[in-house]
Every structure is written in structure tokens, then in C-alpha cells.
C-alpha positions in Angstrom: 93.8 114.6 119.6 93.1 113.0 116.3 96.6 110.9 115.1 96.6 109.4 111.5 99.6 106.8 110.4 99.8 106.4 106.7 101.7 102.8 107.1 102.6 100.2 104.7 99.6 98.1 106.4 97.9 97.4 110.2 96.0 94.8 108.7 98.6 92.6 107.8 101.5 91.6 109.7 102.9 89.6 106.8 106.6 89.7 106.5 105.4 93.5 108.2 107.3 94.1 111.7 105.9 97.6 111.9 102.2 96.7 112.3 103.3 95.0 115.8 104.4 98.5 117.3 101.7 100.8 115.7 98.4 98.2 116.8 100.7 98.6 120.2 100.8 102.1 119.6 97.2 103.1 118.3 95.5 101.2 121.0 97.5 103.0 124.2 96.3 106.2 122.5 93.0 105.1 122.2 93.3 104.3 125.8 94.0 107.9 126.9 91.3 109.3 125.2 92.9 109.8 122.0 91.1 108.7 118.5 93.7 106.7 116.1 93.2 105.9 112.7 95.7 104.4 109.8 95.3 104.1 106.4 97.1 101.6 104.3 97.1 101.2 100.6 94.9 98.4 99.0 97.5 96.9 97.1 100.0 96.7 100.0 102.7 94.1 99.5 102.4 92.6 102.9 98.1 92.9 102.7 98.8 91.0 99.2 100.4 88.2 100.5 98.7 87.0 103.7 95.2 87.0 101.6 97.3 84.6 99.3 99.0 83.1 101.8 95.4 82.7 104.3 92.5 84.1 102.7 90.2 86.5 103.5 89.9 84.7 107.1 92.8 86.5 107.9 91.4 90.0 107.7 88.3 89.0 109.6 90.4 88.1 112.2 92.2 91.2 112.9 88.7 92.6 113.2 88.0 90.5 115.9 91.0 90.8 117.9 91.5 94.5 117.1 88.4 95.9 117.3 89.5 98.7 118.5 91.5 99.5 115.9 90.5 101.8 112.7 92.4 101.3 109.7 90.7 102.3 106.0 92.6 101.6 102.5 92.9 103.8 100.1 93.4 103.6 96.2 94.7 105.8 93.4 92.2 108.3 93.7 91.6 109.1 97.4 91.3 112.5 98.8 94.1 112.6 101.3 93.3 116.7 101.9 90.0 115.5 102.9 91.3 112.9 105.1 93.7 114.9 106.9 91.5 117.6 107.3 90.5 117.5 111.2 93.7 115.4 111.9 96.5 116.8 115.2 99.0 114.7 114.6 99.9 112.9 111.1 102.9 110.0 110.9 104.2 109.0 107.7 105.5 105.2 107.5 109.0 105.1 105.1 107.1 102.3 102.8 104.4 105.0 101.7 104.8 105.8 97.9 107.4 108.3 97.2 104.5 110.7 96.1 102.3 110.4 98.9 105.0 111.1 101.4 105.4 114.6 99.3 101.8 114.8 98.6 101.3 115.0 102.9 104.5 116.9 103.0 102.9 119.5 100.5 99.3 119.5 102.2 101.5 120.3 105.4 103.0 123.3 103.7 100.2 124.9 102.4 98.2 125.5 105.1 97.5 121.9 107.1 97.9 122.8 110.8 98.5 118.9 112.2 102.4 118.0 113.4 103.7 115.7 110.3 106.2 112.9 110.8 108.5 110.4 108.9 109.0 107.2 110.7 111.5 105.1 109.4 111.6 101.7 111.0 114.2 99.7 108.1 117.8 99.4 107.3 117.0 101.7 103.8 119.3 104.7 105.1 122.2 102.2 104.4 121.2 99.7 102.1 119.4 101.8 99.8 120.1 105.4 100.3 119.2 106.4 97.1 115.4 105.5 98.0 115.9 107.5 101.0 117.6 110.3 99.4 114.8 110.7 96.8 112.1 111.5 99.6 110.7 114.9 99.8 110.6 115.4 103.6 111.5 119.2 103.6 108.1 120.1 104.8 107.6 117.3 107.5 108.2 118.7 111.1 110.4 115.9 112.6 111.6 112.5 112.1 111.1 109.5 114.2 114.0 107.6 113.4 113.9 104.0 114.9 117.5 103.6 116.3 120.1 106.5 117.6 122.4 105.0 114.7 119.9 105.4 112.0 119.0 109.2 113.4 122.9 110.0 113.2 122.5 108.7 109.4 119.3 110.9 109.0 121.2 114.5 110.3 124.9 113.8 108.7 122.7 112.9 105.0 121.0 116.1 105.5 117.6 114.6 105.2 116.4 116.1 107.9 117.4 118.6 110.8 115.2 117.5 113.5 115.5 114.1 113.9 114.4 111.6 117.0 115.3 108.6 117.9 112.0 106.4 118.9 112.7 103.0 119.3 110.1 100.2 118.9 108.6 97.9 122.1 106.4 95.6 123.1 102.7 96.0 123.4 102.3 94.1 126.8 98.4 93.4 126.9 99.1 91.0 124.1 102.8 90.0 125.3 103.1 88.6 128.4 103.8 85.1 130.5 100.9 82.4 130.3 102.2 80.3 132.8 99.0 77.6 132.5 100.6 76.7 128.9 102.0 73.4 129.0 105.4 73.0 127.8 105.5 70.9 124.3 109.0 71.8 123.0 112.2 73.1 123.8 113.0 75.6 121.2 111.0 78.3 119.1 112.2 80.9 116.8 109.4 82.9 115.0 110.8 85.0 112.3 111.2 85.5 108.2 114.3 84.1 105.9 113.7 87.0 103.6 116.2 88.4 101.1 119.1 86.2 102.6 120.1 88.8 104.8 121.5 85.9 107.6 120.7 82.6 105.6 124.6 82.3 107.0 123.3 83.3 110.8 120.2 81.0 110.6 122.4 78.2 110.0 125.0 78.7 111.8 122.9 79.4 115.3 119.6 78.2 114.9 119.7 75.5 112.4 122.6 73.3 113.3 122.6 73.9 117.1 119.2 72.7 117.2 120.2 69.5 115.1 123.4 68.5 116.8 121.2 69.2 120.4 118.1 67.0 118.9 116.0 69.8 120.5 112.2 69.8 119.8 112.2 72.9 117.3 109.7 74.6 115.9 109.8 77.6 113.2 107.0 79.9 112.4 107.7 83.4 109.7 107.4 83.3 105.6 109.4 83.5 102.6 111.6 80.4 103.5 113.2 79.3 99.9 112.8 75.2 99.0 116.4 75.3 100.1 115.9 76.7 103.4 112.5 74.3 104.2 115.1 71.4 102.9 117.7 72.3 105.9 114.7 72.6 108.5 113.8 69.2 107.4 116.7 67.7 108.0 117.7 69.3 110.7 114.0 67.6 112.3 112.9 70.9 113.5 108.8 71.5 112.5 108.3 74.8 110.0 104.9 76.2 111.0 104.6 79.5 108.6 102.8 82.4 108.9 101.6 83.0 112.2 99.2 86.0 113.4 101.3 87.9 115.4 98.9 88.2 118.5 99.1 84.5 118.7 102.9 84.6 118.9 102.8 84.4 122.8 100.8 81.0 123.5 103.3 79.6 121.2 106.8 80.6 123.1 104.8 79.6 126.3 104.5 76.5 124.8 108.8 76.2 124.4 111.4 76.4 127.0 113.7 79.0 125.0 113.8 81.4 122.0 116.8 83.2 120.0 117.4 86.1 118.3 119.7 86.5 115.0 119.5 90.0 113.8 119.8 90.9 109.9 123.4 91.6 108.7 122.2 95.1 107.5 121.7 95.5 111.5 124.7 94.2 112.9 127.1 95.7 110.1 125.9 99.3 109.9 123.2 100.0 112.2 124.4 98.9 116.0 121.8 99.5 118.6 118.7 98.5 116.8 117.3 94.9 117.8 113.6 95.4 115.5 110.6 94.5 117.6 111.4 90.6 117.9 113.3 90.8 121.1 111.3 93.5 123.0 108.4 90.9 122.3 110.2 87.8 123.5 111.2 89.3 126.9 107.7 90.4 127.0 106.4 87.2 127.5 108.9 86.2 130.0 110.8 83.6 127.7 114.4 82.8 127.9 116.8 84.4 124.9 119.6 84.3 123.7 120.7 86.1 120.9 123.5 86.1 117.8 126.0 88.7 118.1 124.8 92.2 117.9 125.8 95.8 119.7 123.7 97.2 121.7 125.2 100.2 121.5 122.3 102.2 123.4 122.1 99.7 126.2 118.9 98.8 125.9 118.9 95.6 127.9 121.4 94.3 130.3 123.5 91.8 128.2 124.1 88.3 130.5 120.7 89.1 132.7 118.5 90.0 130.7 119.1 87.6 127.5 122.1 85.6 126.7 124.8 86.8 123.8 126.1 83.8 121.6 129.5 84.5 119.8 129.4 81.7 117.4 127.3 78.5 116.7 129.6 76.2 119.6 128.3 79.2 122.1 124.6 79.0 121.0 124.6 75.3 121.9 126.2 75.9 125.4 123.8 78.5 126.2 120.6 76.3 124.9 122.0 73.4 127.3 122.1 75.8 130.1 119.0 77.3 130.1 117.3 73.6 129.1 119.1 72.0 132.2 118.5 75.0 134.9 115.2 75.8 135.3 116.2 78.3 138.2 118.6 79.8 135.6 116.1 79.9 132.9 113.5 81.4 135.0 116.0 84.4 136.5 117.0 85.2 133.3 113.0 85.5 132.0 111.9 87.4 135.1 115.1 89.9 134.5 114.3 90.6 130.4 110.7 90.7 131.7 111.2 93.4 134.1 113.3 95.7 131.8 110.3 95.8 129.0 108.0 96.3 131.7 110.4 99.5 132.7 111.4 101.1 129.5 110.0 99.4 126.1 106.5 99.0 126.5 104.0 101.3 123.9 102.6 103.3 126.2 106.4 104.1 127.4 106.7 104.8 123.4 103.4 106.9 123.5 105.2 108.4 126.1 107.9 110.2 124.3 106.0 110.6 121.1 103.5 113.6 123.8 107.3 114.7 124.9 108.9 115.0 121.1 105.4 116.6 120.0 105.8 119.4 122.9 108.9 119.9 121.9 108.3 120.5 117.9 104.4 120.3 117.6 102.5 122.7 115.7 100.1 125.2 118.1 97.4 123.9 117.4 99.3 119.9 119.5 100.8 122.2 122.0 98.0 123.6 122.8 95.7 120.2 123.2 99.0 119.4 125.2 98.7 122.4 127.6 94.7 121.5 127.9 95.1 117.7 128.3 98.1 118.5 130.9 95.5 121.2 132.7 92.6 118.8 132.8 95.0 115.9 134.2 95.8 118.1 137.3 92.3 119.7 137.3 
């Protein structure tokens, strides 16, 4: 089957979670046989900044690593009947422009025959409903709502009546152990300030614990303010930037432990979503502990699988346990480890996007189902 994703950008994984699950995503298709492409706008926020940010070197480099990978921009003027023309299966990212996402939701209705999707992988549905609210998603055939919290928001809005929840994971040919990587520090946390949504958190159990510990720090993501590059500073802990996220797993080989600290929006209204972060960490078979968050849908197994700090005093004892215990440390990798390698990988996620699309695909999906089900048994 042919499967198009309209997403805010593949290219660029700027300040841009999302492109980490759907590269995951496209290439397990593309793996079974299927043919992927996306299509991203050419003024994308997140393209904008990383060819500020790194140049054009940057997008020659997820050629190289993603070769596999198809993704074509598109301007004011594209013909998105034409390019939607031979597609099965059509997913909508939440970023698109309000009038694409009821341009493809109109092309649907009036006579496209592929299965059309909303994917909604953000906090929006609470901290900005109104956005949400304004969408024209009457014609699209499901949902794919990225947390069971967020698809309850979804049905009880009345944005939608048939609504999934599809959670992101870890694309485990890229994240995995490299146990030939020397150690060089003790702690790594890769992720974005952004929007001071837990400039509080970041203090409280990344920043200080590492300072009062004298840990060997190091901090890769974007959008830090002066004020937060002043605390890392003075706290001694190296700020790295933007890094490409395929290279994200030779640097937590290189540390002894990461964290989590999940954005208020998160913790406050939307329990059970962790974002891709964590299902990458355990991935690679590094230790982690987290800040406080639910997980409401029991996604991991909290105490063996990662560690949960209450406050800042709790962070530190957990860092000095996993830091003086490598037996402890390493139990506690193998367990998250194991998990992902159970139930959050892509192709587990490629997995239920076939089932969801048997259950409300058009006939023209079912039926490349029924044949691609056949041929499997053949």
C-alpha cells in the first residue's frame, strides 16, 4: 500500500519530537513491502531553524542516514489532489495548516478512496483548544490520538467519534546499547527548555542535583534562554545544542545515566503520555530516572524499568545509586530494555496502525489487507 504523512517536517528534527517516530514509522513500512512518502511544508518552523541553526549540511545528512526515506516539500501552490491521487492510506500531522487539514479532509469527501487520519502527537487539546476546536476533521476516517488521556479529550469535545489511542516508541535499529562506547561522563539529558513549560522541573532535578553531586553533565536540545545557559554554567555541566537525533545513542552510551522531566502540560492534564524521550532512552539500554509523572496506562514497570524521583533530594539519591551500583544500574537498563523491545518499538506501532486500519479502513485498505494477509499464508 501507498501511505502519505502530511507532517510538520521528517527532515528536521529541530525542536520536532514527531519526526523521531514517523522516520521509525516510514522505514518498518518500507520494510514490509510498503512505499512511504511525507511531505512537509518548505517553510516549516522546525526545517527553518536547524538550516539557521546548522546549515544546509544538516539536510544532506538526513539523506545519508535516511536514504530510505522519501519526503518532498511543498509550497503555496501544490497540487495535493494530484499527490494523493494513487495514495491507500493518508495521515495528517496536527501542525499542518488549518486549511490543508480541511483541504485533505474535503479531497476525502469527494470521491478520494485512501483511509485519512489526524494524528495528534501535542498537549494542544488542553492548552490550546481553541486551535483544536477550529479543525475541520468531519470528513477524516479516524484519529490517532497519541495518549488514552488525550483520545478521552478528543470523544468528550466532540471532535471526533472514532478516536485511537496510538502511542509513540522507539525505532530500535537506531536505538539500541553500544556497549564498545567508552564511558566519558556520568550524566546526559538531551532535551529542549522551550516555552518554560518546566524551567521550575529542570532546576529543581536536573540542574541542582547535578551541581550539588559534581557529576560530569552534559546537555544537548535548543531554545535554552541566556538565563538558562547562565544556570548550566554555573552549575559546571557542558551545554552541547542541537544534536541529530540518530546520533542521540553514541552519546548516552558515552554516560552512566539519563533523566526524564516531562512538560507541566503532561503531568497536569494529560497523565499517561511520556513523548518519545523515554521510549528512546530505555531503547538504548541506559539507566533512567524520571521526574514525577502518571503512567496512568502502565506503560513501563515503575521501580524496574526506570526510577521515579519525587522531588530534587530524591533525584540525587537515585543518581548516587545507580552511579555507585553498577549491578543495579545494569538490571535496571536490561529491564526498560526489555519492555521497549516487547511493546514500544515502530514496527509494534506499525502493528496496530494494520489492526486500526482493518477495523475503519476504506475497501479499497481492507481489501490490500485481506490480499497481503492471503499472500502471507500463501
Amino acid at each position: 500500500m501507498r501511505f502519505v504523512f502530511y507532517t510538520h517536517s521528517l527532515v528536521s528534527d529541530w525542536n520536532h519530537g514527531n519526526a523521531h517516530f514517523l522516520r521509525g514509522i516510514m522505514r518498518d513500512l518500507i520494510r514490509r513491502g510498503h512505499e512511504a512518502v511525507a511531505f512537509e511544508p518548505v517553510d516549516a518552523w522546525s526545517r527553518k531553524n536547524l538550516l539557521q541553526d546548522q546549515g544546509d549540511a544538516a539536510l544532506a545528512d538526513f539523506a545519508t542516514a535516511f536514504a530510505d526515506l522519501r519526503a518532498e516539500v511543498y509550497g503555496p501552490d501544490h497540487d495535493h489532489e494530484a499527490s494523493l491521487a494513487h495514495a491507500d492510506v493518508v495521515v495528517v500531522h496536527e501542525w499542518t495548516d488549518p486549511a490543508l487539514v480541511a483541504e485533505i479532509g474535503r479531497i476525502r469527501s469527494s470521491g478520494g478512496t485512501f483511509t485519512l487520519f489526524f494524528h495528534d502527537t501535542h498537549h494542544r487539546a488542553v492548552s490550546s483548544e481553541r486551535d483544536i476546536a477550529a479543525l475541520e476533521l468531519q470528513k477524516y476516517d479516524g484519529i490517532l490520538a497519541f495518549g488514552e488521556t488525550l483520545r478521552q479529550r478528543y470523544l468528550r469535545a466532540g471532535w471526533g467519534e472514532t478516536v485511537f489511542t496510538w502511542h509513540e516508541a522507539a525505532d530500535t535499529s537506531i536505538f539500541k546499547p553500544m556497549p564498545d562506547v567508552q564511558k566519558t561522563g556520568d550524566l546526559i539529558w538531551v532535551g529542549n527548555w522551550g516555552d518554560d513549560e518546566r524551567s521550575s522541573e529542570l532546576m529543581e532535578f536536573l540542574i541542582k542535583p547535578a551541581m550539588d553531586l559534581q557529576l560530569q553533565t552534559l546537555v544537548h536540545g535548543v531554545r535554552y534562554p541566556e538565563h538558562a545557559l547562565r544556570a548550566l554554567n554555573e552549575a559546571g555541566i557542558a551545554f552541547g545544542g542541537w544534536i541529530a537525533n540518530r546520533r542521540v545513542p553514541y552519546a548516552f552510551a558515552q554516560h552512566k545515566v539519563t533523566i526524564h522531566v516531562p512538560r507541566r502540560p503532561y503531568v497536569e492534564n494529560l497523565p499517561g503520555i511520556p513523548t518519545i524521550r523515554p521510549f528512546e532512552a530505555l531503547a538504548c539500554g541506559i539507566p533512567l530516572i524520571s521526574a514525577p509523572w502518571n503512567d496512568a496506562e502502565h506503560l513501563f514497570r515503575t521501580g524496574e524499568d526506570y526510577l521515579v524521583a519525587r522531588n530534587g533530594e530524591e533525584m540525587k539519591a537515585c543518581l548516587r545509586d545507580i552511579l555507585s551500583d553498577r549491578d543495579f544500574a545494569a538490571s535496571l537498563a536490561r529491564s526498560g530494555r526489555d519492555t521497549i523491545l516487547a511493546r514500544h518499538t515502530c514496527s509494534h506501532r506499525v502493528d496496530e496502525l494494520l489492526s486500526i486500519l482493518a477495523e475503519c479502513g476504506t475497501k479499497r485498505v481492507t481489501e490490500n489487507l485481506s490480499l497481503g494477509r492471503s499472500s502471507n499464508h500463501a
